[in-house]
C-alpha positions as CSV (number, residue, x, y, z in Angstrom):
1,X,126.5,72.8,59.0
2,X,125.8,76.4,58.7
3,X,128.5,78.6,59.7
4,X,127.6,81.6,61.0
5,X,130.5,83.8,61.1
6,X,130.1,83.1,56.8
7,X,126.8,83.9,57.1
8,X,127.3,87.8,58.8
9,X,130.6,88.1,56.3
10,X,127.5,87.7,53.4
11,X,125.0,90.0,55.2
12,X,127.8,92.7,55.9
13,X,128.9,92.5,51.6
14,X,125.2,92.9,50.7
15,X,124.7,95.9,53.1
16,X,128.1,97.4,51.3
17,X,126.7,96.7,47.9
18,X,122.9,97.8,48.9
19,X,125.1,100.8,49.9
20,X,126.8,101.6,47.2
21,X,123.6,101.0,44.4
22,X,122.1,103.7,46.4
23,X,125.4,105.8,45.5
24,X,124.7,105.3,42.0
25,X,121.2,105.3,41.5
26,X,121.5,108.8,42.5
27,X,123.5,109.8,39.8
28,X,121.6,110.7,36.3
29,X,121.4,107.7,33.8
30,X,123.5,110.1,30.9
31,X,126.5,110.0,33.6
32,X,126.2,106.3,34.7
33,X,126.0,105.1,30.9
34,X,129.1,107.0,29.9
35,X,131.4,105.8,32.8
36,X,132.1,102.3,32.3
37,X,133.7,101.5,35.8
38,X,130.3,102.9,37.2
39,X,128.3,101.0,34.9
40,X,129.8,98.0,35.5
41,X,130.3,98.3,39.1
42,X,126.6,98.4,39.2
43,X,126.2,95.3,37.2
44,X,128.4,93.6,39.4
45,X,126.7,94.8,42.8
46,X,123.3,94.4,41.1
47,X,124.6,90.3,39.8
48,X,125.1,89.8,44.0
49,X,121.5,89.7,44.5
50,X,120.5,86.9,41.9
């Protein structure tokens, strides 16, 4: 059985990581590359949608 209080807590973390992509996509590719907690925070928001 589908439970949907599981279901909104998934929505609400994909809206938070859709979120914070948008944060770092704005930032230019030199900066992301040679910060490695941005670089792999994006990995790991970007893993949540595979």
């Amino acid at each position: 059985m589908v439970e949907p209080k599981k279901i909104e807590g998934i929505f609400r973390n994909l809206d938070t990581y859709v979120s914070q992509l948008r944060q770092l996509a704005r930032l230019p590719q030199q900066e992301l590359a040679k910060d490695l907690v941005k670089l792999g925070a994006t990995k790991y928001y970007s893993m949540s949608f595979s």
